[in-house]
C-alpha positions in Angstrom: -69.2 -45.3 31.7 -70.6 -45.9 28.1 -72.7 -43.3 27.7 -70.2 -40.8 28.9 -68.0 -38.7 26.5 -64.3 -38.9 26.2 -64.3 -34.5 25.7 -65.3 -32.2 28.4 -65.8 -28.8 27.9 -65.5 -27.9 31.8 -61.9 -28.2 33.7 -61.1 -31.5 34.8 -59.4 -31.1 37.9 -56.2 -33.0 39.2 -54.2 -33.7 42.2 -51.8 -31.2 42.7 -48.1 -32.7 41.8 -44.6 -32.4 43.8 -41.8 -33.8 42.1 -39.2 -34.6 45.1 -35.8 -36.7 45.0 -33.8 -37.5 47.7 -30.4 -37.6 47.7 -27.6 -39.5 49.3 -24.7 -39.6 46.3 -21.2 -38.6 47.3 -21.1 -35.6 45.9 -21.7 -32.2 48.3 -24.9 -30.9 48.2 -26.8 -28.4 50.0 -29.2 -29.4 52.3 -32.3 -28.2 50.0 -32.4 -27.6 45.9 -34.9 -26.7 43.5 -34.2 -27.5 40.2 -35.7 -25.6 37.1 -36.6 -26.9 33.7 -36.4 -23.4 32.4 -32.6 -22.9 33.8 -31.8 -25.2 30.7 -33.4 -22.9 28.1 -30.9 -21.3 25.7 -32.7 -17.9 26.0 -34.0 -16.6 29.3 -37.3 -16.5 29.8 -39.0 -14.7 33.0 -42.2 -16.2 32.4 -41.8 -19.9 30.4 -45.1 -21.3 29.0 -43.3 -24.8 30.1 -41.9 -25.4 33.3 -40.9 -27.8 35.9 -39.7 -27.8 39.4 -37.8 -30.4 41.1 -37.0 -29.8 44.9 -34.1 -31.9 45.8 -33.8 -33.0 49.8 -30.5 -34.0 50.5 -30.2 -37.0 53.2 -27.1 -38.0 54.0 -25.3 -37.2 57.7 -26.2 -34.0 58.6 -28.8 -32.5 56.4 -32.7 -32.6 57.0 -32.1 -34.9 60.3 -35.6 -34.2 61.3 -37.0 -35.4 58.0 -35.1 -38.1 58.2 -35.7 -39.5 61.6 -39.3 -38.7 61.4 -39.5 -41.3 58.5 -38.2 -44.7 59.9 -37.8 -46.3 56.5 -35.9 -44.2 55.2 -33.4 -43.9 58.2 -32.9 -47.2 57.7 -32.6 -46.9 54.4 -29.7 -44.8 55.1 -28.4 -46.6 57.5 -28.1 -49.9 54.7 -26.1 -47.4 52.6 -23.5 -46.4 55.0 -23.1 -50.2 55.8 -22.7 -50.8 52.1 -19.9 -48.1 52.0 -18.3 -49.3 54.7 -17.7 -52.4 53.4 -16.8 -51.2 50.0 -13.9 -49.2 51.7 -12.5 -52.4 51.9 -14.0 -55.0 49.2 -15.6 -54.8 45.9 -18.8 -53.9 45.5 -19.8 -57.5 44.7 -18.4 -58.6 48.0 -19.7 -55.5 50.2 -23.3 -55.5 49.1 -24.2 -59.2 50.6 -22.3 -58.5 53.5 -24.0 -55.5 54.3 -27.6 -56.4 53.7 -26.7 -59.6 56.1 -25.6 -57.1 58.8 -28.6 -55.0 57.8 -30.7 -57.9 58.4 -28.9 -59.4 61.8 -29.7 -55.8 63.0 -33.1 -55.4 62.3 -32.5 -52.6 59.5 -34.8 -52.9 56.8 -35.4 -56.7 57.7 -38.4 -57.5 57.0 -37.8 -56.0 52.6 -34.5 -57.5 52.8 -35.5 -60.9 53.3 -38.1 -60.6 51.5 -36.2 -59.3 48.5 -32.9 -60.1 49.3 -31.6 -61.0 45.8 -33.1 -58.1 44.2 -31.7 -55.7 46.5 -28.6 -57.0 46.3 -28.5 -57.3 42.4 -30.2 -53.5 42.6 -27.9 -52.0 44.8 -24.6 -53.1 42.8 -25.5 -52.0 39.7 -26.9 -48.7 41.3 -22.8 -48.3 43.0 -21.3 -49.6 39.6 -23.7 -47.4 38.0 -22.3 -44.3 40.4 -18.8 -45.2 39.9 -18.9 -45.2 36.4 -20.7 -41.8 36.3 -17.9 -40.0 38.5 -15.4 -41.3 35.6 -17.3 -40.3 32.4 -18.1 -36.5 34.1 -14.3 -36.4 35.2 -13.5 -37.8 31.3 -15.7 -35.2 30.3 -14.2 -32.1 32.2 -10.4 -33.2 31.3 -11.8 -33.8 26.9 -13.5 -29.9 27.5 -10.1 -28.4 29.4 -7.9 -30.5 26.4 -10.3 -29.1 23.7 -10.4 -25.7 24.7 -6.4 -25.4 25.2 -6.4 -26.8 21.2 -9.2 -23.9 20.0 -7.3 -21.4 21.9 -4.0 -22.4 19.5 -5.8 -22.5 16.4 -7.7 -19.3 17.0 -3.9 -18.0 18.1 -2.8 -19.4 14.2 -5.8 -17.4 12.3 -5.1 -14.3 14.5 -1.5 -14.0 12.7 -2.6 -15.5 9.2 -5.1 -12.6 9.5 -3.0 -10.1 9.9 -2.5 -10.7 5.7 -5.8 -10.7 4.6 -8.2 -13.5 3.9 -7.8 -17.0 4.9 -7.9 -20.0 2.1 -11.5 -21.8 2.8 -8.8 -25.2 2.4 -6.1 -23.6 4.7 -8.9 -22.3 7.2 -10.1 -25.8 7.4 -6.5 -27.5 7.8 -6.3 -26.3 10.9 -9.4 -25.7 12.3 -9.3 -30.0 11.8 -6.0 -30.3 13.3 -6.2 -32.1 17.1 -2.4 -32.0 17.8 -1.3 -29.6 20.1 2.1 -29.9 19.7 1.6 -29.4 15.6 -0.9 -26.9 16.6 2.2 -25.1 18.8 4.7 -25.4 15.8 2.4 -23.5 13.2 1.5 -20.9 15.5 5.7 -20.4 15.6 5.6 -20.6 12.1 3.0 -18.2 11.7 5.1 -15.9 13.8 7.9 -15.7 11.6 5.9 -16.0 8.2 6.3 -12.7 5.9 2.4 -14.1 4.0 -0.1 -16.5 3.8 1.4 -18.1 1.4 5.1 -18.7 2.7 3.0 -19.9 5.8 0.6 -22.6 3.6 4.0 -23.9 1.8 6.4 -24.6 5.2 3.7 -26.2 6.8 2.9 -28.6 3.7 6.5 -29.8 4.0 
């Protein structure tokens, strides 16, 4: 309305929100979740002044059945995915989607969006899979670059642990091999540094 302000000085109330996902990757689950905003925060805090709560619901086989077959769309929901798995056991994706929405469809699962939408789903539903797929690799990349990089601060920090054992560290030597990514010239200076009687000797055989 016109003459109505834009500021209120009483409460304004709102509906009262529930942030829920549903799940159905892969990946084991339990059956129910909550995630925390505040489980992210570098320091603990018992009482956040900003938080957030998501309760995850896992569907697949076996977990919250009844919520499941209460909800008929979304049984049959499931029921598409499984279909599309199936047939990705033994195709590519780009083959196993359109063959399992035209299953989905000749069974009466979801018929009535499917035809309805059948190109989007389709298009939808492969680049969700690719999308899934490619996920799996870059947290598997990420775990084997974290294991690599921790065996290669675990050498140099082995290196400076001798080289201190003379006194200082050069700020140029220090960074040397705090920049070095080889773990087999990472494994020869820690030898090196071993057997060296000083700093020094150890700076000079490894410039060689």
């Amino acid at each position: 309305m016109q003459d109505q302000s834009i500021y209120f000085s009483t409460l304004l109330k709102i509906p009262t929100p529930r942030l829920v996902v549903f799940y159905n990757g892969e990946g084991k689950q339990p059956e129910r979740r909550v995630l925390k905003l505040c489980d992210s925060f570098k320091v603990s805090d018992a009482d956040p002044e900003l938080e957030l709560k998501v309760t995850i619901l896992n569907i697949n086989p076996g977990y919250n059945q009844e919520l499941v077959e209460n909800c008929q769309t979304l049984m049959e929901y499931m029921q598409y995915v499984a279909t599309v798995r199936e047939y990705a056991k033994k195709s590519s994706i780009e083959e196993a989607v359109p063959k399992a929405v035209d299953e989905c469809i000749e069974k009466g699962i979801l018929r009535d969006l499917l035809l309805r939408n059948k190109a989007e789903v389709v298009a939808m539903s492969i680049f969700e899979y690719n999308e899934e797929d490619e996920l799996k690799k870059l947290r598997a990349a990420e775990r084997r670059g974290g294991y690599d990089e921790g065996i290669l601060l675990a050498k140099r920090e082995d290196v400076f642990a001798l080289l201190e054992d003379f006194g200082e560290i050069p700020d140029g030597l220090h960074q040397k091999i705090s920049s070095q990514q080889d773990e087999a010239v990472l494994m020869k200076w820690l030898k090196l540094a071993a057997h060296a009687g000083s700093i020094e000797e150890f700076a000079r055989q490894i410039s060689q």
